[in-house]
C-alpha positions as CSV (number, residue, x, y, z in Angstrom):
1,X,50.5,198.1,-71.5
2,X,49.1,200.4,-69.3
3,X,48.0,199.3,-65.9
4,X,44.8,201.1,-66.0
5,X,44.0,199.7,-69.2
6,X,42.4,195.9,-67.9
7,X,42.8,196.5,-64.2
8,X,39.9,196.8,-62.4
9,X,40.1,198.8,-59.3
10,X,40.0,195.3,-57.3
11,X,42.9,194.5,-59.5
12,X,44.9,197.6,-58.7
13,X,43.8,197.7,-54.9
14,X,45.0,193.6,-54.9
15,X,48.3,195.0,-56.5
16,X,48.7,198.0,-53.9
17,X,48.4,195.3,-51.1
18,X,50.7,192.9,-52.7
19,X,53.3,195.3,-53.0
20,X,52.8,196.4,-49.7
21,X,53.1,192.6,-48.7
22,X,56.9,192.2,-50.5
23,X,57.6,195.8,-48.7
24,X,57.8,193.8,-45.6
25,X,59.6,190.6,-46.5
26,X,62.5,192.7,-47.9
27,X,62.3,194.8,-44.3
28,X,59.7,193.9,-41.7
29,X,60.2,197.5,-40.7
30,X,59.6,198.9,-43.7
31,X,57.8,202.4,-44.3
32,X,57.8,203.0,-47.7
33,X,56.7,200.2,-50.5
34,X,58.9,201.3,-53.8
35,X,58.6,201.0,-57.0
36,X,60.5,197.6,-57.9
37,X,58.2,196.2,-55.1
38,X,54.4,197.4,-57.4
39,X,56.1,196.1,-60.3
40,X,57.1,192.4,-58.8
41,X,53.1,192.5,-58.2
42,X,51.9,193.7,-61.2
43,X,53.8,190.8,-63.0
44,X,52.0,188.6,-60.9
45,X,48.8,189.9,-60.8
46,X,47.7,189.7,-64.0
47,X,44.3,191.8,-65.1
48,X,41.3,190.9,-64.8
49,X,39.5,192.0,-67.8
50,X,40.2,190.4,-70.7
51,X,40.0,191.5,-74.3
52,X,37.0,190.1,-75.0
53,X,35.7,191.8,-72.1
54,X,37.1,194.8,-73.5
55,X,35.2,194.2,-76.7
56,X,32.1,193.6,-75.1
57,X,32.1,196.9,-73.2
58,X,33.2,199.1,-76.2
59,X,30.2,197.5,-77.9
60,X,27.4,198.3,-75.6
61,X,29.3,201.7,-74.5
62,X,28.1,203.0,-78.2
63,X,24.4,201.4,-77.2
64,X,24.5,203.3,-74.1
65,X,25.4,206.5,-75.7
66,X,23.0,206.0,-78.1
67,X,20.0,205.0,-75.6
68,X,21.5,208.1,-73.4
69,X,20.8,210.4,-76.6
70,X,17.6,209.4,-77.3
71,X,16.4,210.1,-73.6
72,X,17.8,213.8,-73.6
73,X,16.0,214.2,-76.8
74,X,12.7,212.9,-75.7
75,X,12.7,212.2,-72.0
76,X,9.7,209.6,-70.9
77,X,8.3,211.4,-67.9
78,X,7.2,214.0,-70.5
């Protein structure tokens, strides 16, 4: 899985500050956050969309496209 695929960008911003976080408790000093260190917090933060969400939003995305479609065609402040 992809971690753009049910991360929000709260879940991926909680994520960056996490691994930031264990950065520091390996070396207080530290100045870079690696790799191994986003990984330990993307097991451990967990997404927050689920996939019912993800059902849910595919569903009304074709409603939306189609409402969008039908306002181009015939726009209501004509």
């Amino acid at each position: 899985m992809c971690i753009r695929d049910r991360y929000t960008g709260a879940d991926i911003a909680a994520v960056c500050k996490k691994a930031g976080r264990y950065a520091l408790r390996e070396d207080l000093h530290a100045k870079n956050v690696r790799q191994k260190h986003f990984l330990q917090a993307i097991e451990e933060t967990g997404p927050s969309v689920t996939p019912d969400t993800m059902k849910y939003y595919q569903a009304i995305r074709g409603e939306l496209r189609k409402r969008k479609s039908k306002e181009i065609e015939s726009p209501y402040y004509i």
